[in-house]
N, C-alpha and C positions, 0 to 999 in steps of 0.2 A: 702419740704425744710428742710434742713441738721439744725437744734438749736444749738445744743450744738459745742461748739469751745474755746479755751484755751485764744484767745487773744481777743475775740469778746462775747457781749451778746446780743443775739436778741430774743425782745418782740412782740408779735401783742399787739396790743392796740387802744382799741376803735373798730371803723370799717373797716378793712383792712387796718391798720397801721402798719409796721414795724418798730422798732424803735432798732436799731443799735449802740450799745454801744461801743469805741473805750476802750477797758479795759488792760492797761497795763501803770494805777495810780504811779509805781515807777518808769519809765520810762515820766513820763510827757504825758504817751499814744504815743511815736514814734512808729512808726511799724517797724519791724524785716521781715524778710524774712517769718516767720510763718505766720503774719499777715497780710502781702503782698496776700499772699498763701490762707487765709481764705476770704479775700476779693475776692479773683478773685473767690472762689467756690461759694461763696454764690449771689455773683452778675451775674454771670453766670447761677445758678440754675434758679435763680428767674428770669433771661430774657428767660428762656426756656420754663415756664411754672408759670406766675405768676399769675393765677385765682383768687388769694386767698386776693395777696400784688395789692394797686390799689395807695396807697405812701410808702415812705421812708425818714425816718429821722435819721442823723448821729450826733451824738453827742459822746462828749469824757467823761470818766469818770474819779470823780470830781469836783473840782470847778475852777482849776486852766489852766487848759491844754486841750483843743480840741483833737489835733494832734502836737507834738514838731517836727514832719519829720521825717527822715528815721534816726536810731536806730545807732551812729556813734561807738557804742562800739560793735557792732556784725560787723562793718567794719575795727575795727583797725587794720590794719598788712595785709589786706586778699592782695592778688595778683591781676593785672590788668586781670587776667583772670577769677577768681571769684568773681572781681568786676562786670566785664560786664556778668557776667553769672548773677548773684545775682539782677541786674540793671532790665534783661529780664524781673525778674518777677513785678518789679514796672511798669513798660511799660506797661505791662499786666494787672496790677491791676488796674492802671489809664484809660485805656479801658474798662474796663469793667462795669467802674462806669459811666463814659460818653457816653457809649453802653446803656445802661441800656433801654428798652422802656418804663417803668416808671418813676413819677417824683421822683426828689431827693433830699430832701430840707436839708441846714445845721442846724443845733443849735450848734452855734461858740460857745462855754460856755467857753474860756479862750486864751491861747495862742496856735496861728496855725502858725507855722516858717515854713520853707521850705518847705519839701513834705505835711505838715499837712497848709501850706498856699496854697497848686498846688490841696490838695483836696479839699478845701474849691471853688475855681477857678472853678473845674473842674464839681460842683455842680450844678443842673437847678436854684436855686437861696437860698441864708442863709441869716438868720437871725444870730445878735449876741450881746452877753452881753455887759453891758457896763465896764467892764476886759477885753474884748477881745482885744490882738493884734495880729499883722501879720507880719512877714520878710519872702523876701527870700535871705537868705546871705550865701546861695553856693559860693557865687564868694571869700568868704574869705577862703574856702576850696579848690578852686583852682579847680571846677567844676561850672556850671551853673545847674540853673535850668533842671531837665530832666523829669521831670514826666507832661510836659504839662505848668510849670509853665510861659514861654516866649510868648505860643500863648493863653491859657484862661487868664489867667490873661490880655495878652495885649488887648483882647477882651471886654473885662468887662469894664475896666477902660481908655483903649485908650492907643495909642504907645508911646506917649510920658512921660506921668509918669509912664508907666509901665520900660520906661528905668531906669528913676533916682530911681525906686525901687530897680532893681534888680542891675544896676550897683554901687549902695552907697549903697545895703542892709538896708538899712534905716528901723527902726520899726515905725511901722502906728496904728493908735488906731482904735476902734471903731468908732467912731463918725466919722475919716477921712473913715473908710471904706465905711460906709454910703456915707459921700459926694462924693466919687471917683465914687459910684455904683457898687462896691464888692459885698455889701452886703445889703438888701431892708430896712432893720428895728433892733433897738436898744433896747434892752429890759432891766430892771432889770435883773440880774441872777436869781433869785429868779422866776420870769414868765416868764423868755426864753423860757423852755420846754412847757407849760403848752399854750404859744404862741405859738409856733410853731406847737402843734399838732390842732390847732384850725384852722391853717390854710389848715392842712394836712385833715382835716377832711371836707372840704369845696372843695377840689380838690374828696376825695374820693366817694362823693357825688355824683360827677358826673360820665357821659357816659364812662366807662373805654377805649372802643377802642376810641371815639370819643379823651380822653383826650393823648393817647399816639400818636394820630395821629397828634393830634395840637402841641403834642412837636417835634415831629420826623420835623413837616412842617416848625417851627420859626427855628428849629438849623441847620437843612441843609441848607435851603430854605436862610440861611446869610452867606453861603459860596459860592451860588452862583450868578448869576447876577441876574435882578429883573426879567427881564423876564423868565429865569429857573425857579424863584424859585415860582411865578406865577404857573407857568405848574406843577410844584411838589406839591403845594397846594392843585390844582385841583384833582391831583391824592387820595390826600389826603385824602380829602374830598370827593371822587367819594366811597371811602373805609366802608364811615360809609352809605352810604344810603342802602343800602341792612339791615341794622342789625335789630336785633329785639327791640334795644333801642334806635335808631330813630324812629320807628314809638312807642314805649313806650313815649319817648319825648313830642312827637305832642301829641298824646291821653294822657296825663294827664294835659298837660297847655288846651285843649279840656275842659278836665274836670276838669277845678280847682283843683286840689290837687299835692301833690309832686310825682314825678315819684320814681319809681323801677327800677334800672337798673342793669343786672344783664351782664355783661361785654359779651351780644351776639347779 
């Protein structure tokens, strides 16, 4: 896996923790087209071959800004044709992150506006400060939502406030994000991170295939009907019993002690 990057810092931490730093502090952390770009490499590497990452935590550097959205001063003047070329690559970015077959938990640690509210959305689930806010007020720019912000967001929080979000761009706090189910949990700033990885290390723990397989099972498994997604479960599920950390599983609750699981 590729470290080093200009608009991103990534740490392992702890035990197969990646921890993903949003680093472009005078910019509020919006992402530009480079960091569109550094996203899609490293989300992509690590869905290729992630042995090593068993979570992921995004957080923004600072204490003010998460993600501000997409970077409107490396947009001003461009043409509708480097717009939609330039667009491609958030398309891209925002798959890659919703691709991903590991989990991917936020740490909201300030203000997540548009694209930096559609990553947040687009996340397995975030926690966040209690600073944190959220818009998405595209619609004042005379675009909507595009990076996924109209269908994860409507998904998280349901169709009807996710209208009066995005059509009055409304800012939402912490606390409402909590109650809509944005976001699971509120923390001091101060123990955001230190929460969060606490949770990440409690997913990490566990059966690696087993755990990408129960995400891969809840996220599909609720775009289809019950009955599909029944049948896709079972698939699911048929995947970990051959491994050598189900029967690690069974023989250590056997033998009272903590298992070993070594993601085979």
């Amino acid at each position: 896996m590729k470290k080093d990057f200009e608009t991103l810092i990534t740490k392992i931490i702890k035990d197969h923790i990646l921890l993903v730093t949003f680093n472009r502090p005078k910019f509020a952390n919006a992402f530009n087209t480079q960091m569109a770009q550094e996203l899609i490499e490293l989300m992509e590497d690590i869905s290729m071959s992630s042995d090593e990452i068993r979570t992921i935590i995004f957080t923004g550097s600072g204490d003010k800004a998460f993600c501000a959205g997409g970077d409107l001063k490396e947009r001003n003047g461009m043409s509708d044709q480097d717009w939609e070329k330039q667009h491609l690559v958030y398309e891209r970015m925002i798959r890659a992150i919703i691709n991903c077959p590991i989990p991917v938990i936020g740490a909201i640690n300030g203000a997540a506006y548009g694209g930096g509210c559609e990553i947040a959305a687009a996340l397995d689930f975030i926690y966040v400060s209690e600073n944190a806010r959220f818009a998405l007020p595209e619609l004042q720019l005379g675009i909507i939502p595009g990076a996924g912000g109209t269908q994860n967001l409507s998904r998280a929080i349901g169709e009807r406030r996710a209208k009066e979000i995005i059509l009055t761009g409304k800012v939402f706090s912490a606390q409402e994000a909590v109650k809509w189910n944005l976001a699971n949990d509120i923390f001091p700033l101060s123990e955001l991170l230190e929460r969060t990885i606490e949770k990440a290390e409690e997913i990490s723990s566990k059966a690696p295939i087993a755990v990408r397989q129960a995400k891969q099972s809840i996220h599909k498994g609720l775009q289809m009907s019950l009955s599909d997604g029944l049948s896709f479960e079972i698939e699911a599920y048929n995947r970990t019993i051959p491994t050598e950390d189900r029967r690690e599983g069974v023989l250590a609750f056997n033998e009272k002690r903590k298992p070993v699981f070594k993601g085979k």
